[in-house]
C-alpha positions as CSV (number, residue, x, y, z in Angstrom):
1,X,77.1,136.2,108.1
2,X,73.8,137.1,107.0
3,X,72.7,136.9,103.6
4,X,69.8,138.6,101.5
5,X,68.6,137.7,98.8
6,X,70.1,140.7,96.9
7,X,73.2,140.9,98.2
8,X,75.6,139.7,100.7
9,X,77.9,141.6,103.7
10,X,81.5,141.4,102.5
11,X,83.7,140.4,105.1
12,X,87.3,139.8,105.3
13,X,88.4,137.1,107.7
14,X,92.2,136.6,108.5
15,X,92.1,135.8,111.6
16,X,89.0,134.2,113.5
17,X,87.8,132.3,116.5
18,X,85.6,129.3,115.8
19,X,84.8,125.8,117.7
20,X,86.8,122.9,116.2
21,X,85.1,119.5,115.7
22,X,85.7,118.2,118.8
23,X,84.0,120.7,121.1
24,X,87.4,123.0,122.3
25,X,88.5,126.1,120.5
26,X,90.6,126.9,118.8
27,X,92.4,130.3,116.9
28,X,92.1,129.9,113.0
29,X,94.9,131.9,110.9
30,X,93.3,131.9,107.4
31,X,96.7,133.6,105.2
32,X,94.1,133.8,101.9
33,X,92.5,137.0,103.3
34,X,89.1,135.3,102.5
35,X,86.9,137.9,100.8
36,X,83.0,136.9,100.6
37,X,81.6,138.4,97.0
38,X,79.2,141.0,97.1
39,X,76.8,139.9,95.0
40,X,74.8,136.5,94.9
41,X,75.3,135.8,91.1
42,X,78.1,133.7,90.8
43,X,79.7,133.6,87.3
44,X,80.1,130.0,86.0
45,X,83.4,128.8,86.0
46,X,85.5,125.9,84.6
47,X,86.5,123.5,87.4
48,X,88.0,120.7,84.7
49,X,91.8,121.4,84.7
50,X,93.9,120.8,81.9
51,X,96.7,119.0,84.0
52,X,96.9,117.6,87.8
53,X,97.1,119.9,90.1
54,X,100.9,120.7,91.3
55,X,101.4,120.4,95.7
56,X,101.8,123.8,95.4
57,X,99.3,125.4,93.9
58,X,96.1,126.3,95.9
59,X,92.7,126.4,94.3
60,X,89.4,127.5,94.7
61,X,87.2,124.4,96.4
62,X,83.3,124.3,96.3
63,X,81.5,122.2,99.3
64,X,77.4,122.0,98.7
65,X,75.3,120.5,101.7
66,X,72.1,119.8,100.4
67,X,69.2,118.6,102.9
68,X,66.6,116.2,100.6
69,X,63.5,117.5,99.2
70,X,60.3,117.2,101.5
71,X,59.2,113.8,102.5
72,X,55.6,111.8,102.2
73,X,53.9,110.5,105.3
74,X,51.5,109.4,103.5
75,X,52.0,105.7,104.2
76,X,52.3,105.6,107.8
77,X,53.4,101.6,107.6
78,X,57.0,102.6,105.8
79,X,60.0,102.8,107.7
80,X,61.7,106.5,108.1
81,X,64.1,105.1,106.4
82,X,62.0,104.5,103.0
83,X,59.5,107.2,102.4
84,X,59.1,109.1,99.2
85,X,59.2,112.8,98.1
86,X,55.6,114.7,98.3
87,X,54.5,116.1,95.5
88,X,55.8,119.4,96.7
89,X,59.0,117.8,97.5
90,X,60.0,116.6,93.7
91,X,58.9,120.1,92.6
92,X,61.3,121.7,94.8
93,X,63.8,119.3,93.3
94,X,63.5,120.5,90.2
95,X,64.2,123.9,90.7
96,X,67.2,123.2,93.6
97,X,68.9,121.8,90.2
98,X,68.1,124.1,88.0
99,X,69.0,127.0,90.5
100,X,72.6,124.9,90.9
101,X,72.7,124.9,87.1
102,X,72.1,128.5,86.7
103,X,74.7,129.7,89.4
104,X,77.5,127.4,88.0
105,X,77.6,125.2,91.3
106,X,77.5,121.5,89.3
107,X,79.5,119.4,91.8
108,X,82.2,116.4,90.1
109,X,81.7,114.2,93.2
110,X,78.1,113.5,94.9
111,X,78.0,112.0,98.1
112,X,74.2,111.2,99.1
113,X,72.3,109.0,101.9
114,X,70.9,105.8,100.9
115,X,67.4,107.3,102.6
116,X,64.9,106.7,99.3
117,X,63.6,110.6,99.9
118,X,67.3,111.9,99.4
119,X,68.2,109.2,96.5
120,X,65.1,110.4,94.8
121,X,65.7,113.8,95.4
122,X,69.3,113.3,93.3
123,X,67.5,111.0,90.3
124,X,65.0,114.5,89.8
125,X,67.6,116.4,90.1
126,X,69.6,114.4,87.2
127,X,66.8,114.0,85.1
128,X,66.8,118.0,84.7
129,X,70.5,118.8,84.7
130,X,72.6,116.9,82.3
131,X,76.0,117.5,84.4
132,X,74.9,115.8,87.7
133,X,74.7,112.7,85.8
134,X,78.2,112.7,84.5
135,X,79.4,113.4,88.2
136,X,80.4,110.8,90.0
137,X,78.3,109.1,92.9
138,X,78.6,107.1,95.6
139,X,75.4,106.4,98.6
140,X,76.8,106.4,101.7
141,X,74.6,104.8,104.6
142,X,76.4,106.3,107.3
143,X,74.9,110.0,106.5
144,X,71.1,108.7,107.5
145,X,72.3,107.7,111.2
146,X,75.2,110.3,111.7
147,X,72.8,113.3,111.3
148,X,71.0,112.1,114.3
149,X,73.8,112.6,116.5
150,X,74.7,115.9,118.3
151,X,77.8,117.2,116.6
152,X,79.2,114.2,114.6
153,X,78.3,114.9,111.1
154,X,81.1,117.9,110.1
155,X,83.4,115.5,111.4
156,X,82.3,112.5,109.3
157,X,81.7,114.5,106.5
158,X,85.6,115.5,106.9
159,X,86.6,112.1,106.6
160,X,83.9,110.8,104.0
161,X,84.6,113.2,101.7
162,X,88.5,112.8,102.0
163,X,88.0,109.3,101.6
164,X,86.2,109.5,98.1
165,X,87.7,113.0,97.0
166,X,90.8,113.3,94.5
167,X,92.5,116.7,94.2
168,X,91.8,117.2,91.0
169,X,87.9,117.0,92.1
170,X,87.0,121.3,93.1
171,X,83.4,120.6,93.6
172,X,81.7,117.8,95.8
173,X,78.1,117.7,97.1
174,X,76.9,116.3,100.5
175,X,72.9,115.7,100.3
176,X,71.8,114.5,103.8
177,X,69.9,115.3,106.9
178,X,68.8,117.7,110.0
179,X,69.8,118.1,112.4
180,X,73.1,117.1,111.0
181,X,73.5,119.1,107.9
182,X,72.5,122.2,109.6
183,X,75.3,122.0,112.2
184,X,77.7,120.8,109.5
185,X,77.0,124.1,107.6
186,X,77.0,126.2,110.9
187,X,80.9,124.6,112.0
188,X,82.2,124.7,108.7
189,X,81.1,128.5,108.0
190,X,81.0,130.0,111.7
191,X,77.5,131.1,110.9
192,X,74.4,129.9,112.6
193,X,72.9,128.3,109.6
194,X,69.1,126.7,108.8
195,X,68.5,124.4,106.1
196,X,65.0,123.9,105.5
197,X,64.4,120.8,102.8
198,X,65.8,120.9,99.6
199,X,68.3,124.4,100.7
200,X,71.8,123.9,100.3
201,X,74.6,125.7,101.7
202,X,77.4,126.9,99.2
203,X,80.2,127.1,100.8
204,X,84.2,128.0,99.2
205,X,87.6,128.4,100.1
206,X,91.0,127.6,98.7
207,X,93.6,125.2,99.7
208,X,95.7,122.9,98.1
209,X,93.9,119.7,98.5
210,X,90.3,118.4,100.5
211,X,92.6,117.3,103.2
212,X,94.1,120.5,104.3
213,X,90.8,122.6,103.1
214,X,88.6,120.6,105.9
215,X,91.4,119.8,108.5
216,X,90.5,122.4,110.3
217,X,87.4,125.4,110.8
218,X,87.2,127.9,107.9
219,X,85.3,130.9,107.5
220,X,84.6,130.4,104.0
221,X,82.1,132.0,101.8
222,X,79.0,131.1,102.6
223,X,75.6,131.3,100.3
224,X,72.6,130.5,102.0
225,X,69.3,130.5,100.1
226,X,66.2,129.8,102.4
227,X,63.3,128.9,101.5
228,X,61.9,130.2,98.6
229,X,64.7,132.2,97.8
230,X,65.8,129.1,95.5
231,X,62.9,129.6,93.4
C-alpha cells in the first residue's frame, strides 16, 4: 500500500494472501471488511473505556513501531549497545512526539529496548508530551538482539506484547531496531515497509483482544510517514 503524504489509496481487504510468521503461507479471511481512511489526519479519539471490555465486543486496536532516533558515533570506544542520540537525533525526537500528539496516536502501553539511543529517544519524547508519561512502560532487552535476526522480530513482538498487554489497553508502542522493525511492519501490514530513524509505522485493526488481533497476518491500516514527512 503506498502512502503520500496527502492522501492514502483506500483499499478494502476481505480476503488476502500474506506469509505467516513462520515462513509458509497462508489464506487470511479478514470478516471486518478492513477499509484504509482516505485521508492521513486522523481525528483523535478516546481509547479510555468506561467499563471492561465484554468477550464479545471487537474494538479498534492501535500497534506503533517506532525505530529510535539517530545514533552518535562520536565516541568510537562505546559499545553499540550504549551510544547516545546526535544532536539531529533528539531533534527528530521531538517532533516524532509531537507529530504522535497531534494525530491522536498516544499509546497506553510502551514497550522499548534497553539500547541507551532508544531509552533516550522515549525520555525526549516524554519530556514534550505529557501523555507518554502516564503510559505505562516496560524495557525489554530482548528487542536489541532479536532485530538482528532474519525474521524473528514480528514473532516476538507477538508474544511480548501479549505478555504485557491487557484488553482493556487499545494502544501499545514497540520502539526498537532495523532490520527487525522494518520486517515487523512489512509482515504485519503486507506492505514492503522502510523505517528510517525515528519513523514509526501506525498500524490498526479490530479484534476482540491482542491475542486474536496478532495471532495471525492482518492487512491492517497502515500509515507510513518517511522521512521528513513527520516534520
Amino acid at each position: 500500500m503506498n502512502v503520500g503524504l496527502c492522501e492514502m489509496h483506500s483499499v478494502i481487504c476481505s480476503t488476502a494472501v500474506a506469509p505467516n510468521l513462520s515462513g509458509r503461507r497462508s489464506k487470511i479471511g479478514n470478516p471486518n471488511q478492513l477499509r484504509a481512511k482516505s485521508s492521513l489526519l486522523i481525528q483523535k479519539q478516546d481509547t479510555q473505556l468506561a467499563e471492561p471490555l465484554s468477550d464479545s465486543v471487537s474494538v479498534s486496536r492501535r500497534l506503533i513501531l517506532l525505530r529510535h532516533a539517530k545514533s552518535s558515533w562520536a565516541n568510537r570506544s562505546l559499545r553499540d549497545h550504549d551510544r547516545p542520540l546526535s544532536k539531529s537525533g533528539k531533534e527528530d525526537a521531538v517532533r516524532v512526539s509531537r507529530k504522535l500528539q497531534e494525530l491522536g496516536w498516544i499509546p497506553e502501553l510502551i514497550l522499548s529496548s534497553d539500547a541507551a539511543r532508544t531509552k533516550e529517544t522515549l525520555k525526549i519524547m516524554q519530556e514534550q508530551v505529557q501523555e507518554l508519561v502516564e503510559a505505562e512502560v516496560h524495557f525489554v532487552s530482548s528487542f536489541y538482539s532479536i532485530a538482528a535476526m532474519d525474521g524473528q522480530t514480528a514473532e516476538h513482538l507477538q508474544k511480548v506484547i501479549c505478555r504485557y498487554s491487557k484488553d482493556e489497553i487499545l494502544t501499545v508502542m514497540c520502539m526498537g531496531h532495523n532490520r527487525g522493525w522494518e520486517e515487523a511492519a512489512s509482515m504485519f501490514s503486507g506492505a514492503s515497509v522502510e523505517l528510517k530513524t525515528c519513523n514509526a509505522a501506525l498500524l490498526e485493526t479490530a479484534g476482540k483482544s491482542w491475542d486474536e488481533v496478532l495471532s495471525f497476518i492482518v492487512y491492517p491500516f497502515l500509515y507510513f510517514y518517511e522521512d521528513k514527512l513527520l516534520y
